[in-house]
Structures are given as C-alpha cells and as structure tokens.
C-alpha positions as protocol buffer text, in pm:
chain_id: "A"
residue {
  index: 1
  type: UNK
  ca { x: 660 y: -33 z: -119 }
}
residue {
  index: 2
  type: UNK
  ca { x: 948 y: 28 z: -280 }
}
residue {
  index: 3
  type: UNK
  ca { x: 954 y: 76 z: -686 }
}
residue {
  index: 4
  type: UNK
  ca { x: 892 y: -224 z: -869 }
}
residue {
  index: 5
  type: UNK
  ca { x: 1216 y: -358 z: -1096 }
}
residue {
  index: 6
  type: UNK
  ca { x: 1069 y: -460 z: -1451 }
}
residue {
  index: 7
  type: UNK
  ca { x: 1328 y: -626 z: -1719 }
}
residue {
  index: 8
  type: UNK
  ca { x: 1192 y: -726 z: -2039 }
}
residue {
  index: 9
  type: UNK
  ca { x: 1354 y: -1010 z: -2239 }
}
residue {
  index: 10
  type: UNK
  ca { x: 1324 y: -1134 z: -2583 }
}
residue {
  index: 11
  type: UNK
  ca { x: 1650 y: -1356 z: -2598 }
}
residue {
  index: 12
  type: UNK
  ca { x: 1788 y: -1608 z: -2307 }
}
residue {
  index: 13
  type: UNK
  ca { x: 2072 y: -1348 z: -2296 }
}
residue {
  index: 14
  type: UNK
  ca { x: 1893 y: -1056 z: -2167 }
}
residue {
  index: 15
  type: UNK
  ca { x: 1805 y: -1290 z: -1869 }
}
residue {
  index: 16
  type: UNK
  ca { x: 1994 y: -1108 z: -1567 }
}
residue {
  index: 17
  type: UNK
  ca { x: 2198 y: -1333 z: -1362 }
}
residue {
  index: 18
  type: UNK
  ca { x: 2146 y: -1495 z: -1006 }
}
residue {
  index: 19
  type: UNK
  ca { x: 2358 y: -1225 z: -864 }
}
residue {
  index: 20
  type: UNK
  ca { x: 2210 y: -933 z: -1047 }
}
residue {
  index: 21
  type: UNK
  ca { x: 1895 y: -1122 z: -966 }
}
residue {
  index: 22
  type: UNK
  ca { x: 1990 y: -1156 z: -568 }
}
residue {
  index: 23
  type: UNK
  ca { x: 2100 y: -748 z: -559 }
}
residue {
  index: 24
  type: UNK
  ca { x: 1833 y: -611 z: -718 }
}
residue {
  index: 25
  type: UNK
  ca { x: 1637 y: -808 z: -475 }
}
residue {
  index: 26
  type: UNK
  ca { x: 1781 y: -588 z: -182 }
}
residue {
  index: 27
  type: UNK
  ca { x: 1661 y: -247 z: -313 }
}
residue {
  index: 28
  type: UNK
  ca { x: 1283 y: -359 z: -489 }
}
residue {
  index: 29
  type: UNK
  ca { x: 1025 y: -585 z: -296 }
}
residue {
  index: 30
  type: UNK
  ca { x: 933 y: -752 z: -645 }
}
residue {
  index: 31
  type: UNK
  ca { x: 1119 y: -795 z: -984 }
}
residue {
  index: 32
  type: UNK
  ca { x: 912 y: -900 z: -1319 }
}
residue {
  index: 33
  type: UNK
  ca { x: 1050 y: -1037 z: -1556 }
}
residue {
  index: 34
  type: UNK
  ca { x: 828 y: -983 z: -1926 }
}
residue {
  index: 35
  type: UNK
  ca { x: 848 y: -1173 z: -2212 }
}
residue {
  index: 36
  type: UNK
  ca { x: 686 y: -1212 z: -2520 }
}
residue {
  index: 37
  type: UNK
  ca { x: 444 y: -1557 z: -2544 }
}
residue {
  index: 38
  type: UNK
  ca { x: 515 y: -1550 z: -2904 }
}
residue {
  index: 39
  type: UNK
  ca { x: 872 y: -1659 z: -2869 }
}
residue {
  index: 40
  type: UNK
  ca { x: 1043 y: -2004 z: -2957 }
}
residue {
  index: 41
  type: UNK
  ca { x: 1056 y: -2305 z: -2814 }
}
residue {
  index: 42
  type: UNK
  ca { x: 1378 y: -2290 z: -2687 }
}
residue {
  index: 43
  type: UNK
  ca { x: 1409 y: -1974 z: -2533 }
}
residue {
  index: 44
  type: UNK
  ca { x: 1106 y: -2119 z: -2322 }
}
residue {
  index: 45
  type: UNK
  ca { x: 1288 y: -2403 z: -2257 }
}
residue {
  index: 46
  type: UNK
  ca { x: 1544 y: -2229 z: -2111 }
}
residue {
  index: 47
  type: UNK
  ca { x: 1350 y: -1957 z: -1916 }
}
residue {
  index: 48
  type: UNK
  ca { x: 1146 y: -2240 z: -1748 }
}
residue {
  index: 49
  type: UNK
  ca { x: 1495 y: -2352 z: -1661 }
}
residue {
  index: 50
  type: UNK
  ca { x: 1587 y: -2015 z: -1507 }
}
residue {
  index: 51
  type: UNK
  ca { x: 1305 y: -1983 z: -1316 }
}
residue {
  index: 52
  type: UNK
  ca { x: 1307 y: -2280 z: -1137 }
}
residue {
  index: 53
  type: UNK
  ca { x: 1695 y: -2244 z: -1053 }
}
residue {
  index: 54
  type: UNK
  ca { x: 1606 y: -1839 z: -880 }
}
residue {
  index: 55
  type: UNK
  ca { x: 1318 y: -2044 z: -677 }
}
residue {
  index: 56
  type: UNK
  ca { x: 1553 y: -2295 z: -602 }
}
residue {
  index: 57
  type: UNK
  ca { x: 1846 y: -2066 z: -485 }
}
residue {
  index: 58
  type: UNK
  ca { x: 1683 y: -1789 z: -347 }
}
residue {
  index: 59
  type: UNK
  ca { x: 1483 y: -1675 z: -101 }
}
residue {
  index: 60
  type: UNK
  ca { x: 1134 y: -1566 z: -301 }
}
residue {
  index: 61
  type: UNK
  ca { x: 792 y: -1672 z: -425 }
}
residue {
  index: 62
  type: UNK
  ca { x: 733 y: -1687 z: -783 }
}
residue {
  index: 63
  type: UNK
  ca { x: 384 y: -1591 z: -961 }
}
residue {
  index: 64
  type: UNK
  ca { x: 358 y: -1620 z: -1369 }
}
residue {
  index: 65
  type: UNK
  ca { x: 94 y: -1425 z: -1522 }
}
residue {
  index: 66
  type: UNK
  ca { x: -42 y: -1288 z: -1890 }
}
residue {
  index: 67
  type: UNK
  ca { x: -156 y: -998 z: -2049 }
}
residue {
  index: 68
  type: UNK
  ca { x: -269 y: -1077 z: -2431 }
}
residue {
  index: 69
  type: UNK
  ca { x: 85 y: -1175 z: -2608 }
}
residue {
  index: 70
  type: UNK
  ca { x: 300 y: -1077 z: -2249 }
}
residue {
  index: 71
  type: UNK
  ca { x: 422 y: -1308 z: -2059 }
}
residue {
  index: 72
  type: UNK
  ca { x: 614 y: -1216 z: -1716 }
}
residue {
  index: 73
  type: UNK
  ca { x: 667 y: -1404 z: -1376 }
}
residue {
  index: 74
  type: UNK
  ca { x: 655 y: -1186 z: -1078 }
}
residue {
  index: 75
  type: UNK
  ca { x: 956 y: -1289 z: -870 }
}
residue {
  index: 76
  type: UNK
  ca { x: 844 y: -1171 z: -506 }
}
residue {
  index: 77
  type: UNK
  ca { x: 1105 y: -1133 z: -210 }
}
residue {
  index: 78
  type: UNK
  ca { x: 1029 y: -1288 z: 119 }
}
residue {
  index: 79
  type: UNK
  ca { x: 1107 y: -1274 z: 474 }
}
residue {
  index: 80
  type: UNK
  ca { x: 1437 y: -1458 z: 657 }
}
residue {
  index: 81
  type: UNK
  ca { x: 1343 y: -1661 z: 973 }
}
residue {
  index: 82
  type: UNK
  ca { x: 1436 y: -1364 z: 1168 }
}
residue {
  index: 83
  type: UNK
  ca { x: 1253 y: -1120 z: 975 }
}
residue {
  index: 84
  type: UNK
  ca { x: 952 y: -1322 z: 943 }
}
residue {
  index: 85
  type: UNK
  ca { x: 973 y: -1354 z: 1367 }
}
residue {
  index: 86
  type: UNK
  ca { x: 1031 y: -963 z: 1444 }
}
residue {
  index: 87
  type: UNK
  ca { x: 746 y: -866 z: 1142 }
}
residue {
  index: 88
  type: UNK
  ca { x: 470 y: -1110 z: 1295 }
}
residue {
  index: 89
  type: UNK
  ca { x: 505 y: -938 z: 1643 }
}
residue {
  index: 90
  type: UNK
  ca { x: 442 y: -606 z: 1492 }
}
residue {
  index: 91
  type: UNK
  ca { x: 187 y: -741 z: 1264 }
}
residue {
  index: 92
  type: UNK
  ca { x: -23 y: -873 z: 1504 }
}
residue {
  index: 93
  type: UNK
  ca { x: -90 y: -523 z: 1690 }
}
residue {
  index: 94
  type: UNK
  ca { x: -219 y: -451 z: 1367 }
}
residue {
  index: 95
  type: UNK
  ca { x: -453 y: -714 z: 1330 }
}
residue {
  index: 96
  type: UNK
  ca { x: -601 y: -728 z: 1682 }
}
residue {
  index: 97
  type: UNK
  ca { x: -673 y: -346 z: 1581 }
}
residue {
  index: 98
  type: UNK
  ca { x: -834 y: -369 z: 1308 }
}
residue {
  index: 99
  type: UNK
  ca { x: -1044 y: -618 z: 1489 }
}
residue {
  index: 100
  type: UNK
  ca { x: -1125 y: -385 z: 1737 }
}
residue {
  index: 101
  type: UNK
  ca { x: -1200 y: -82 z: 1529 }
}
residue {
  index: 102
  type: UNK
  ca { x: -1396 y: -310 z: 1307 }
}
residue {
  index: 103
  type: UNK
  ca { x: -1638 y: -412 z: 1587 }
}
residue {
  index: 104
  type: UNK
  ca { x: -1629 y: -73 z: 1744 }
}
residue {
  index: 105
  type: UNK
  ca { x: -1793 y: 92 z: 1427 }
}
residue {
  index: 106
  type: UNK
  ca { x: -2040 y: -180 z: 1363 }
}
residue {
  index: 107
  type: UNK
  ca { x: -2152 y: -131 z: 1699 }
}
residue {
  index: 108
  type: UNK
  ca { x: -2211 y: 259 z: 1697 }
}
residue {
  index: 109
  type: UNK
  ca { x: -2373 y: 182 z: 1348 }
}
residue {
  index: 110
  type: UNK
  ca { x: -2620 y: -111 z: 1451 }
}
residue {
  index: 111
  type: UNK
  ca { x: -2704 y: 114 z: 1783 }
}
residue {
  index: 112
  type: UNK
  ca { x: -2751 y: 430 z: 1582 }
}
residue {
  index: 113
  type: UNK
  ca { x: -2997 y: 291 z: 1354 }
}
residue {
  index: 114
  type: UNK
  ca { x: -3119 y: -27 z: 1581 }
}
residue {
  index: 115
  type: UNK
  ca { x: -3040 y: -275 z: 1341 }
}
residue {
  index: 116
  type: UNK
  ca { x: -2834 y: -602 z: 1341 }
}
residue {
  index: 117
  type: UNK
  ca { x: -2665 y: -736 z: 1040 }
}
residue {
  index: 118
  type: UNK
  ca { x: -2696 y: -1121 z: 1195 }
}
residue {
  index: 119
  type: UNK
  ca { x: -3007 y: -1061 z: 1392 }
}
residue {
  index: 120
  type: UNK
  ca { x: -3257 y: -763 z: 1316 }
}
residue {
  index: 121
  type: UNK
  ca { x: -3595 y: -709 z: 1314 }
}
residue {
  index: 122
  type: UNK
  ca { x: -3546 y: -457 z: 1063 }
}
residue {
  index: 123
  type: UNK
  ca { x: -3484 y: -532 z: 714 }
}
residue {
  index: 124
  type: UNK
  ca { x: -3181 y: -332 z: 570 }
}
residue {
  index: 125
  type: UNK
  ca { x: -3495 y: -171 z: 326 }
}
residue {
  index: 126
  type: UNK
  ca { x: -3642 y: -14 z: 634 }
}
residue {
  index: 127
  type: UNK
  ca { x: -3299 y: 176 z: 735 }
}
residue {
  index: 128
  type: UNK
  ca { x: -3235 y: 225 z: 378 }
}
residue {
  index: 129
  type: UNK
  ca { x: -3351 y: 614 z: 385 }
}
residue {
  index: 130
  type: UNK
  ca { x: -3268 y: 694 z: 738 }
}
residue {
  index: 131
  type: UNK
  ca { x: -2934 y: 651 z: 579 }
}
residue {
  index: 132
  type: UNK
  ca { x: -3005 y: 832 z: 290 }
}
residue {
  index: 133
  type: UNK
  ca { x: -3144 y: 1091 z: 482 }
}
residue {
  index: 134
  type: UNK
  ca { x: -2830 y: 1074 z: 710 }
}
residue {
  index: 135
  type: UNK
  ca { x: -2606 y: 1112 z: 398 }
}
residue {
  index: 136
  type: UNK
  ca { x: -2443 y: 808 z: 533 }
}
residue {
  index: 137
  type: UNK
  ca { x: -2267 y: 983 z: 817 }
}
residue {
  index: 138
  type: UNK
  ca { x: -2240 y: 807 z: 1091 }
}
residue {
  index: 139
  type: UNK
  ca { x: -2095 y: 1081 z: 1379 }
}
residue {
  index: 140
  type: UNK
  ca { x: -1922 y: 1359 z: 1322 }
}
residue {
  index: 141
  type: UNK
  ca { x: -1583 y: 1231 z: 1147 }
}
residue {
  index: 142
  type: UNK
  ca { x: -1677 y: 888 z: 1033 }
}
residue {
  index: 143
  type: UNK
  ca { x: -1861 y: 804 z: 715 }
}
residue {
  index: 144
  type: UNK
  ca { x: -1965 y: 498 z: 553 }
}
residue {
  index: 145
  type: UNK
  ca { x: -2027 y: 301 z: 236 }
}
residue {
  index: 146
  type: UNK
  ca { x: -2179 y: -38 z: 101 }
}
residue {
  index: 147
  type: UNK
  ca { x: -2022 y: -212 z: -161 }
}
residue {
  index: 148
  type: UNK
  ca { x: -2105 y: -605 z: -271 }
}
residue {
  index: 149
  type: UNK
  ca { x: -2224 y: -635 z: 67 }
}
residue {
  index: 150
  type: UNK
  ca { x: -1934 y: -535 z: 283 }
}
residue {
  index: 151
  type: UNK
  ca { x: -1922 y: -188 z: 416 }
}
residue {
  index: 152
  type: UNK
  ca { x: -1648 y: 113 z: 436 }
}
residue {
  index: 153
  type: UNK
  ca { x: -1610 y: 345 z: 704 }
}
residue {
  index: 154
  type: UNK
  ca { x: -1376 y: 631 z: 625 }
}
residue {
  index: 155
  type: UNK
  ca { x: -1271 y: 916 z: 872 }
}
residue {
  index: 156
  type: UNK
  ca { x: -1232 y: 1254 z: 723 }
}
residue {
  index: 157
  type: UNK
  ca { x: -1002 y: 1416 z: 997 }
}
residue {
  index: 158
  type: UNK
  ca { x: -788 y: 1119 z: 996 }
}
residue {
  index: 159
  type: UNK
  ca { x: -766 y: 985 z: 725 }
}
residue {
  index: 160
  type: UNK
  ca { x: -874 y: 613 z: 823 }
}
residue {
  index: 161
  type: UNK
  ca { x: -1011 y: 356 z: 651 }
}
residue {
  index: 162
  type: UNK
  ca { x: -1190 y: 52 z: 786 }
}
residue {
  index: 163
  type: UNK
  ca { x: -1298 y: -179 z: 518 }
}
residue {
  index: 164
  type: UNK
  ca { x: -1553 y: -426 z: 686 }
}
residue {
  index: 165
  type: UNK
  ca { x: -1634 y: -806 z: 553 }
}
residue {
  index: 166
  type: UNK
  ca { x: -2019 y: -848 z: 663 }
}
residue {
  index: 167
  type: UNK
  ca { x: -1983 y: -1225 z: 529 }
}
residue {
  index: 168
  type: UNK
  ca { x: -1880 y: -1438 z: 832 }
}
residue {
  index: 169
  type: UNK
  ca { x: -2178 y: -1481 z: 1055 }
}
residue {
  index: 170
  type: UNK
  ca { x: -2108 y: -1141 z: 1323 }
}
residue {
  index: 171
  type: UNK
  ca { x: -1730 y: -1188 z: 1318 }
}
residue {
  index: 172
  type: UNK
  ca { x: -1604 y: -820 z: 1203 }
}
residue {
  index: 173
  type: UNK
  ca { x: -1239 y: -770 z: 1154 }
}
residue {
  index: 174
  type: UNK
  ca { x: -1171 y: -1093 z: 968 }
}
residue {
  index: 175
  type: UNK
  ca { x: -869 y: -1045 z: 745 }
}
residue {
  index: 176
  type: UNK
  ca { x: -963 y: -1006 z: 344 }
}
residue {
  index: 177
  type: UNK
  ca { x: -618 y: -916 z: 243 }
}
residue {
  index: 178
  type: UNK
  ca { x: -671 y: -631 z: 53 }
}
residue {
  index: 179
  type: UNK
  ca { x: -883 y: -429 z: 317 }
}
residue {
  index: 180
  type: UNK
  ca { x: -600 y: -511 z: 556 }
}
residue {
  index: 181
  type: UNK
  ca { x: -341 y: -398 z: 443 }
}
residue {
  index: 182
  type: UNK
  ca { x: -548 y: -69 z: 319 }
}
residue {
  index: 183
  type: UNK
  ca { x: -648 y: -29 z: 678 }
}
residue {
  index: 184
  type: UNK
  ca { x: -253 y: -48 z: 781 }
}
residue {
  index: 185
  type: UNK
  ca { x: -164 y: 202 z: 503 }
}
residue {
  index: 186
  type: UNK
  ca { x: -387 y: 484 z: 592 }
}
residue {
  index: 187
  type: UNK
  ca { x: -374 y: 397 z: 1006 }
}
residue {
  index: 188
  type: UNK
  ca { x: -96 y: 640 z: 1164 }
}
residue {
  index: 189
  type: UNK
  ca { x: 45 y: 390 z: 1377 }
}
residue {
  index: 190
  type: UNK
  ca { x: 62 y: 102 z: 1121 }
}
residue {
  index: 191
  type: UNK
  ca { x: 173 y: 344 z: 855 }
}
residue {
  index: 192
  type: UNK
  ca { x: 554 y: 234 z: 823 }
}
residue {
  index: 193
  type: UNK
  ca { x: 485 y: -147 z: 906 }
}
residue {
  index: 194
  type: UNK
  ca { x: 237 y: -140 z: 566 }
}
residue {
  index: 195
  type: UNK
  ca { x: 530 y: -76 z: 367 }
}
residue {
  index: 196
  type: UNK
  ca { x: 665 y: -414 z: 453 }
}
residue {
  index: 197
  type: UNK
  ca { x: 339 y: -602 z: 273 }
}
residue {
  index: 198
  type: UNK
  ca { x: 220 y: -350 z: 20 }
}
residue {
  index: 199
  type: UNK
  ca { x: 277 y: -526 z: -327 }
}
residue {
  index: 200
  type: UNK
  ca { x: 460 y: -796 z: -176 }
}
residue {
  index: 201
  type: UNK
  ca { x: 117 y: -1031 z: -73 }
}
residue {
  index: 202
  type: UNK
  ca { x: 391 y: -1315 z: -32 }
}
residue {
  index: 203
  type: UNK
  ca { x: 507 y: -1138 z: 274 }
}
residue {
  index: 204
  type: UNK
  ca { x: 206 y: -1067 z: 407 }
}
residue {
  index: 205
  type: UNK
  ca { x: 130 y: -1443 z: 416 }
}
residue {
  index: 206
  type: UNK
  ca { x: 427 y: -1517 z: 562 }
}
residue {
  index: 207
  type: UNK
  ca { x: 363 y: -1332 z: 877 }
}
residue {
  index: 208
  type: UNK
  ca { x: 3 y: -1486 z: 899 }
}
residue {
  index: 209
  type: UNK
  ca { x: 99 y: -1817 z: 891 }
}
residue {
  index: 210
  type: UNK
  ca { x: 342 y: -1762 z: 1164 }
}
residue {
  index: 211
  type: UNK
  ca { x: 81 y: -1589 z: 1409 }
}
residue {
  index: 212
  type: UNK
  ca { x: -147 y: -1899 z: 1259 }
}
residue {
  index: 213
  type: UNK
  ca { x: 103 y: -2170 z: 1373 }
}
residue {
  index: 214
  type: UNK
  ca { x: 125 y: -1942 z: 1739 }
}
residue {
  index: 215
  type: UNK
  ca { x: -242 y: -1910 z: 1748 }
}
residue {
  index: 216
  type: UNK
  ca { x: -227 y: -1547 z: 1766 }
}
residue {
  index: 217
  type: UNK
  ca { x: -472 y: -1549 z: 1478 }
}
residue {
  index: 218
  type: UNK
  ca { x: -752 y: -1835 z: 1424 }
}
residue {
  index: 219
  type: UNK
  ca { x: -964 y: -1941 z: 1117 }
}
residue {
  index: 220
  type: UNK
  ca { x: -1311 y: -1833 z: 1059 }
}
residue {
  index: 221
  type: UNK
  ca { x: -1532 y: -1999 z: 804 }
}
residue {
  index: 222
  type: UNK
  ca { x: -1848 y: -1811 z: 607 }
}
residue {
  index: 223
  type: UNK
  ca { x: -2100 y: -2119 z: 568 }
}
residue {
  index: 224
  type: UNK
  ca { x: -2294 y: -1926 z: 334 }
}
residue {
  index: 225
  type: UNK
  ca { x: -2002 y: -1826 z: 56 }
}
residue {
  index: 226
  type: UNK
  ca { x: -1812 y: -2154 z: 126 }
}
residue {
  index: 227
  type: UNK
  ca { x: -1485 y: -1952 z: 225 }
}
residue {
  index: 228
  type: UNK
  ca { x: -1200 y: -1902 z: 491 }
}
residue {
  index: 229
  type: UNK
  ca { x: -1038 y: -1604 z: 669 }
}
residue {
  index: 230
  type: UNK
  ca { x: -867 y: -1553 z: 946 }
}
residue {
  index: 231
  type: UNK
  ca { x: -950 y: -1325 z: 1241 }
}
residue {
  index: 232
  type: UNK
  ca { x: -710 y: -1171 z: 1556 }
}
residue {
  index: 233
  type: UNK
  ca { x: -779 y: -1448 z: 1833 }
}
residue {
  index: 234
  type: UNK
  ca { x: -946 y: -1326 z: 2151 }
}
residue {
  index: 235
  type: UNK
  ca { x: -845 y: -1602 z: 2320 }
}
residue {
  index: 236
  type: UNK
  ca { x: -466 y: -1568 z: 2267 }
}
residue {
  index: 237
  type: UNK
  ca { x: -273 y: -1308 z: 2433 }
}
C-alpha cells in the first residue's frame, strides 16, 4: 500500500487538474478528494462535473462517501489490461492457497475434537470446554478463535493468519475480501503481491473477475445467509 494522497477543497479552484490528477496517480494507489457538504450549489455543480470527467478520462474507480459535514470521493487506481493479466496469474496461487490451508486446518480441528461443522453428532456446546480447557490451541504453533461464527487460526512462529468463513455449507477457503487479503499480507510468499490490493479493493476485484471469466475461480452460494463468494476452482487447473 502505498500512502494515501488526501487534498481538501473548499473552492472549485483548489480542484487539482487531470494531469496533477493522472501523476499523483503513479506514486499513491488512492487519492481523496474532501470537501465540505455545507458548500454552495455551484461549487457542487461543478465538482459533480469534475468527477465524472477523471472517471471518464482515466483509468480508476470512483467511491463517494460521508463523515458528518465531510464529503470526499475516493478516486481508486486500477489495473491496465496487461497488469490486470500478469496480477491474476499471481493472484490465483494465492487463492488456491488459502483454499488449501483453509481446509487443512479445519480438518486437524474437526479430527482433534471429532466434530463436524456441517455434520456432527456433537453440538458445538459439548466441545465448548475441551476447548476451553485446550486454551484454544490447536497443535503446537497454531491457535484459534471464533468470532460471529467464522473462525481464526493464527500461527505464532509464523506469523500466519487464516481467517475462515464457516457460512457456505463445508466449502472453506471461500473468498470474504477482507480475510483474503489479510491472509496474503501476513503469508511470506504472498507478502509483496498483497501490496498490490491492500486499500485499493477496486484492484482486487479486478483480478477476480478475470480468474472468474477463466474459471480459475467459481461462485459459491450460502442458502442460509442469502449471499455469494467465490472459491479457488478444483476443477480448473
């Protein structure tokens, strides 16, 4: 992630220019631009203007947000063709990983404690102070937590951490953003290609919908909380 560029405006002449706009682009994965919401009408007429002609002329996603009286777009930079091409390939090691590891720990865990998160016996109540008693270790160097339902496993020689989604009917590894791209940032191997998607979501999406379109990575649906994510295909190699 490189450091974010933030440029605060309270007159349609501190807007910076396409150009300053397009370079400042190069060095920072997002520029915001802030503004006041209490400003007059045409000033707003004219930064709606300026918007759409960046998102018209260059190469970026644009989010607008609010915080009380601030106002700011976030004006993300996105992949070239090319880029987009030479990032999915890498990105997809990442993601059939994460799959991997995912299932990998959820395996040692349900065999440790003999006890299925789509199929047990056992309610989670029975386990509940085995784990306790276990100080939720699960072998020597992993560790792991519940939260909302979802569980994190978290290595303490290496740093690792493997954010699970329990919510899609025994498919672990399926690709909620944020534990993703935490999973790439603390992973040795995936350290440097993180840096590409951290604060830059756009990008991120990019990628996916590439390996989506190739079938690298397919869509898995949670009947139960009515949502979609996508997962590293099996099938594809």
């Amino acid at each position: 992630m490189r450091e974010l560029k933030n440029i605060f405006c309270d007159k349609t002449s501190d807007l910076p220019t396409l150009e300053v706009i397009k370079e400042e682009l190069k060095n920072n994965d997002r520029i915001r631009i802030d503004y006041n919401s209490k400003f007059k009408f045409r000033f707003l007429k004219n930064l709606k203007k300026y918007i759409k002609n960046i998102n018209q002329n260059l190469n970026v996603e644009i989010h607008k947000g609010e915080f009380k009286d601030l106002k700011f777009y976030n004006i993300y930079s996105l992949f070239s063709d090319l880029e987009v091409d030479k990032n999915s390939k890498e990105l997809e090691e990442a993601i059939k990983n994460y799959r991997l590891t995912s299932e990998k720990l959820i395996k040692e865990f349900e065999e440790k404690y003999e006890y299925s998160f789509v199929d047990s016996k056992k309610s989670f109540r029975e386990i509940k102070k085995t784990l306790e008693l276990d100080k939720n270790k699960l072998s020597k160097n992993w560790r792991y937590d519940f939260h909302g339902g979802d569980i994190c496993f978290s290595n303490s020689k290496t740093g690792q951490v493997v954010d699970i989604n329990l919510k899609f009917d025994g498919y672990y590894g399926v690709l909620d953003l944020w534990f993703f791209q935490y999973y790439m940032e603390t992973t040795k191997e995936f350290k440097l290609l993180s840096h590409n998607y951290k604060d830059n979501t756009p990008k991120l999406i990019q990628a996916l919908n590439l390996l989506k379109e190739k079938g690298k990575v397919k869509t898995i649906k949670s009947e139960l909380f009515d949502s979609d994510k996508l997962i590293w295909n099996k099938k594809i190699t």
